[in-house]
N, C-alpha and C positions, 0 to 999 in steps of 0.2 A: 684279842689282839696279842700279838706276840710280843715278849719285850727285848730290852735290847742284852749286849752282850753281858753274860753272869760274873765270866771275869776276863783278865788277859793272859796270853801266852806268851811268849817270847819266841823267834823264831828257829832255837835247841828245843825247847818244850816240843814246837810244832815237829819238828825233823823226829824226835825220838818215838812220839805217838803215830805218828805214821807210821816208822819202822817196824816198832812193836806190834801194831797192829796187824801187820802185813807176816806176821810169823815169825821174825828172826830177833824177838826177847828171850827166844830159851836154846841150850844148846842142841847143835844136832845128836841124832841117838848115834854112840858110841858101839853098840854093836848091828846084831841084822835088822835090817828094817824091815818091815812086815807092814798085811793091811790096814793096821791101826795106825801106824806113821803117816802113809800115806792120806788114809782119811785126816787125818788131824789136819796135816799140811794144806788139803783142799780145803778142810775149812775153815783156817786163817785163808785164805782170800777168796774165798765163795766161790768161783768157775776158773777156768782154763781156757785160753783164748787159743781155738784153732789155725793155723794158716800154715798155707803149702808149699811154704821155702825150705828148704832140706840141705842147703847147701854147708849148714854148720849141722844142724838138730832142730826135730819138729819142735815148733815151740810150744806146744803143750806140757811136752816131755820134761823141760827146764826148772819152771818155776819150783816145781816139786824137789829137784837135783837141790837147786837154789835156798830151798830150805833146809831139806835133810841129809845133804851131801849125796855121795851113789847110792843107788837106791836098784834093784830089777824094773827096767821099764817096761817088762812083761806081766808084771804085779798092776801098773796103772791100765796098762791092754784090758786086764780081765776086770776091772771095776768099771771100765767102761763097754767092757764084751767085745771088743775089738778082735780080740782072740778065742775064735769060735773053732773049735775043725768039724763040729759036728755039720757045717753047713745050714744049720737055721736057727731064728733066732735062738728060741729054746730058753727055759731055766729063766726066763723074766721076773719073776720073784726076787731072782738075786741079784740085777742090775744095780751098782751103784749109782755110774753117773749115766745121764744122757745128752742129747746135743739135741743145739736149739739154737736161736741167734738170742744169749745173752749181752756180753759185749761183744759184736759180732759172732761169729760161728762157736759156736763153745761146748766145753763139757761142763754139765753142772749137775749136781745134785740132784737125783730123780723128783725128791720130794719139793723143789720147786716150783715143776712141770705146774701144778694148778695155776701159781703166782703170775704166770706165763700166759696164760690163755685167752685173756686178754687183746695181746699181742696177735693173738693166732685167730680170731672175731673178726678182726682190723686186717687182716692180709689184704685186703683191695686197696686199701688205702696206704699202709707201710709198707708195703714188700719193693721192691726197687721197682721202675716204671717199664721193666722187659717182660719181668716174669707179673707185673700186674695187668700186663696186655693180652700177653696169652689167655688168660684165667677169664676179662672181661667179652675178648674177641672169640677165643675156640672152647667155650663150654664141653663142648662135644668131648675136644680132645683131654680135657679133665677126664672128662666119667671114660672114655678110653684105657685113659694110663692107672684110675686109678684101678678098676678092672682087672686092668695086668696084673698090678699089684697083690691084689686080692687074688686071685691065680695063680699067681708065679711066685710073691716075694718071700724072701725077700731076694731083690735084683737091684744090680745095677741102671745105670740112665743107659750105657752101650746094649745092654738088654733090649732095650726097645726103640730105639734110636731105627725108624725105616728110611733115613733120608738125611745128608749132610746140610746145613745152613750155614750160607757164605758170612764173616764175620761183618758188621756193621759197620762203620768208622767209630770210635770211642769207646768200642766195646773190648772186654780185656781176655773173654774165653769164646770158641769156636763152639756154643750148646746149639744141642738140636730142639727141634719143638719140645720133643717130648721128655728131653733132659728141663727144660723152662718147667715146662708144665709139672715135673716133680717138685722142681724148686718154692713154684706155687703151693702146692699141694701139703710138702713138706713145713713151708712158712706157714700154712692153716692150721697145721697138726691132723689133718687129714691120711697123712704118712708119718711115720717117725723113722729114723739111721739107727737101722738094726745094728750096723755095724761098719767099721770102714775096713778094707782089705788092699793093701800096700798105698793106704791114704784114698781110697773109692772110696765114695757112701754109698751101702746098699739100704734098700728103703722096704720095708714093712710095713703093716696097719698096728696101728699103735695100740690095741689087742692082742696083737702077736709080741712087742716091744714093752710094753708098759707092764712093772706088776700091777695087781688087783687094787690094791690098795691107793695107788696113784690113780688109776683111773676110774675109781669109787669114789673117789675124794672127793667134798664140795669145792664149787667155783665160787671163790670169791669175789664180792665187787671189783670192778673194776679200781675204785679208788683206793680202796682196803688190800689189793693187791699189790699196789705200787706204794705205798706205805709198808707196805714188809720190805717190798726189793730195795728203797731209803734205808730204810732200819739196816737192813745185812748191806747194803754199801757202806753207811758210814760208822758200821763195827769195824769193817776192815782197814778204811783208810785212818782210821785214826781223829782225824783234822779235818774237815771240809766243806770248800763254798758249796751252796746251790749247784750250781753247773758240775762243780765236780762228783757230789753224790747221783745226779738224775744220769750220768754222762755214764755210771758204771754199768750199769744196766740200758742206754741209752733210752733212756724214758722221753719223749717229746718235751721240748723245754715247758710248754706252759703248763703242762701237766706237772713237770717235777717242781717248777717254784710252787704251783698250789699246793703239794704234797707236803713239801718241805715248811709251809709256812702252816700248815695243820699241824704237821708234826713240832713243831717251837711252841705251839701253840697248848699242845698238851703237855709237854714234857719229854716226849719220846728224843726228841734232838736238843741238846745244851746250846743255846747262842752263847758265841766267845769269838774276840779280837784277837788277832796274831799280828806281831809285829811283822810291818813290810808287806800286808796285806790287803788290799785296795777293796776287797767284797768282805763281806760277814761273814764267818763260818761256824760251823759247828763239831756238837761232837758229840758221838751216841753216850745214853745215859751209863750204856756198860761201858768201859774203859778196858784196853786191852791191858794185858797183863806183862809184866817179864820188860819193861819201861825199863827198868836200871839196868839191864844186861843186852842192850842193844848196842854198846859200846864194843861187842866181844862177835860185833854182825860181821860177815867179812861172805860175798857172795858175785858172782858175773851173774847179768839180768839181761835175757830176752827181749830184745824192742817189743815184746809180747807181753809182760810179766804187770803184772798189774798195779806195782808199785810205781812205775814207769811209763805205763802206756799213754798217757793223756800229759801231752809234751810238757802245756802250759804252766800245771803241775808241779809238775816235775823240775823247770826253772824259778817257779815260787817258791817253792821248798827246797832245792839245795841251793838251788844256783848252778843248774846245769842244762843248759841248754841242748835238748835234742833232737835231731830227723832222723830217721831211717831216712838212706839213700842209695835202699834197691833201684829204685826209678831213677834214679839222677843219670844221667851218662857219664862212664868212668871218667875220663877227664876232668868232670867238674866235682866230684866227689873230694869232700871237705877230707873225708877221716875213714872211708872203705863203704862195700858193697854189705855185711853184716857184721854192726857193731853192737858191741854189748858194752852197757856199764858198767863198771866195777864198785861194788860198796862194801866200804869196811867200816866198821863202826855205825856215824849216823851221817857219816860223808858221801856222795859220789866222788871217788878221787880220780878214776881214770878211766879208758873205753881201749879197747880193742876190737879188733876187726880180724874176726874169727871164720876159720872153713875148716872141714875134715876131709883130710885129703883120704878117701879109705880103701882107694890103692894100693897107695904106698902106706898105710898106716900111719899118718902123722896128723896131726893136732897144727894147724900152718896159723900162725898168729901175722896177718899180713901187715898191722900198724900196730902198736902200741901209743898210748898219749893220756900224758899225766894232765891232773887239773893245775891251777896254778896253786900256788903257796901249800903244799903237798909235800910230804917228808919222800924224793923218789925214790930212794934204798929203800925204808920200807915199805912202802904201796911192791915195790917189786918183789921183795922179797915174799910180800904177802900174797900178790897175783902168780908168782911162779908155783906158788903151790896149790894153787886152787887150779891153775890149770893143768898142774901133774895129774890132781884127782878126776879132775873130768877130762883128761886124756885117758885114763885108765878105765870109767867109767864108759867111755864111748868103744873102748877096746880100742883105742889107736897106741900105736908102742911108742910114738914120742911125739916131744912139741918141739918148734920149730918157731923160731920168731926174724922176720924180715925187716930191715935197715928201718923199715918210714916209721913215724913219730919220735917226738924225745923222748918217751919212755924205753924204749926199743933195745938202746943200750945197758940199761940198768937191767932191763926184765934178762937179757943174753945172759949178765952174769950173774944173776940170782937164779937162773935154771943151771946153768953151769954148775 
């Protein structure tokens, strides 16, 4: 039986360990960054969550920025082989990351892919209920497309797309059959994303994609699998309930309390109270490192970025209440169409509502908005230069900041 909490934290304790944990205890490297930066940074927070809004920056690209200031995002391209010119997959040996549904769509460490498989057993029963229709109802057109695959790939879903399919009601993308029946396929590990090409996944046999080694590798239990993917969640976050370790990896809830409650039960997870905390949390037996210099964090965060992505979170621990409100219709939008938080130290103090106009070349900050009880000359002074560097970084030649929020005024004349 598990026992109760070893000791308590305070709700500074808790913000610092998450911080730290999350990568930003040590300073950024002061000169080039190379592939060793980059790997490090990925693994302070285990995967990179995909998605295909572009209107600021892919947000894969960020969290990396977010740790170790500009960086070549042509350097993260070729660890995940996104940048191929020879046209096939080719050199899988050298894959770093690949993509999978982690926390949703992701890149992650090849050497996971086992931990994963799991997951990919289970496609009939976890994969969303469109693409697990296809897979149940048209067998046929599996072994079809996977065929293609096996013939042609790696290829695109427009590759083989013989027929448009009217959109449903509630449905958010126009896929054709045969785009589903990748998705399937893809969610089995049946296929693996050789590569994506201006954000396309094209899709391969995961003997074409996978090195040897990854795909020689023993399959873990099921249970013994999702006990590693706990373990590397709650390295990263530092501090965390139940829900929020099983949630990183979206592991099925009853599966992550059983996991999590083995894991307390051995040692692998510390039980410990955090002031202001309504659930029990934990915290990996390794502790992250660089704790005392998270005061010196100062970074803009991707509604993606994994310090942030799990809202509830995120207002338990600072006190910062967030939604993305791509979906919302402009008029009812509290604070912009893509906001990012800003953290300096172990605070969220403020969010902007960010686009890159790359037209015209400018960095267009469409709100500014401080937290409350926030020093705002410096949060501005300290956000005007974080967006010099990532105006510079995106190659936009300025920033630009519009009337809305109260911060607005102060960030003008701190870029001024």
């Amino acid at each position: 039986m598990a026992s109760g909490p070893e000791f308590d934290l305070s709700s500074k304790q808790a913000r610092r360990l998450a911080v730290a944990a999350q990568g930003f205890g040590r300073p950024r490297p002061s000169g080039r960054v190379d592939a060793r930066h980059l790997r490090r940074a990925i693994d302070d927070v285990g995967l990179l969550q995909l998605d295909s809004v572009n209107v600021f920056c892919r947000s894969h690209y960020m969290p990396v920025f977010s740790r170790l200031g500009p960086y070549p995002r042509q350097a993260l391209d070729r660890l995940a082989w996104h940048e191929n010119p020879g046209g096939k997959s080719g050199r899988a040996g050298q894959r770093d990351l690949i993509e999978y549904w982690g926390h949703e769509a992701s890149l992650l460490p090849v050497e996971l892919q086992p931990l994963l498989r799991w997951r990919m057993e289970r496609a009939g029963a976890l994969a969303w209920k469109g693409v697990a229709r296809v897979a149940a109802e048209q067998p046929e057109l599996l072994e079809f497309v996977l065929d293609m695959v096996r013939k042609r790939g790696p290829l695109r879903a427009s590759d083989l797309a013989r027929k448009g399919r009217k959109r449903e009601p509630g449905e958010m993308w126009n896929w054709s059959e045969e785009k589903t029946a990748l998705e399937y396929l893809f969610f089995a590990g049946r296929v693996c994303a050789a590569r994506r090409v201006n954000f396309e996944r094209l899709y391969d046999l995961p003997e074409r994609v996978l090195p040897r080694q990854v795909l020689e590798a023993p399959t873990p239990s099921e249970e013994e699998a999702q006990r590693q993917l706990i373990l590397i969640a709650a390295k990263r976050l530092g501090v965390a309930t139940e829900p929020d370790l099983g949630d990183y990896f979206r592991l099925p809830r009853a599966e992550s309390k059983a996991r999590v409650t083995e894991l307390a039960e051995d040692g692998g997870l510390v039980p410990v109270r955090v002031e202001g905390w309504r659930q029990p949390a934990y915290l990996s037996a390794e502790r992250p490192q660089g704790m005392r210099r998270t005061a010196a964090a100062r970074a803009l965060l991707t509604p993606f970025d994994s310090l942030v992505w799990a809202r509830e979170r995120t207002e338990r621990l600072f006190g910062f209440r967030y939604r993305i409100e791509i979906y919302v219709p402009a008029p009812k939008r509290v604070y912009g169409y893509y906001v990012l938080p800003f953290l300096l130290g172990n605070r969220l103090v403020a969010r902007v509502d960010l686009k890159s106009d790359r037209q015209k070349g400018v960095l267009r900050v469409r709100g500014a908005f401080a937290e409350p009880d926030v020093d705002t000359g410096l949060v501005a002074k300290e956000l005007a230069e974080e967006l010099r560097l990532l105006s510079d970084w995106l190659e936009l030649g300025s920033v630009s900041v519009a009337r809305k929020g109260d911060l607005a005024p102060a960030l003008r004349r701190a870029l001024a």
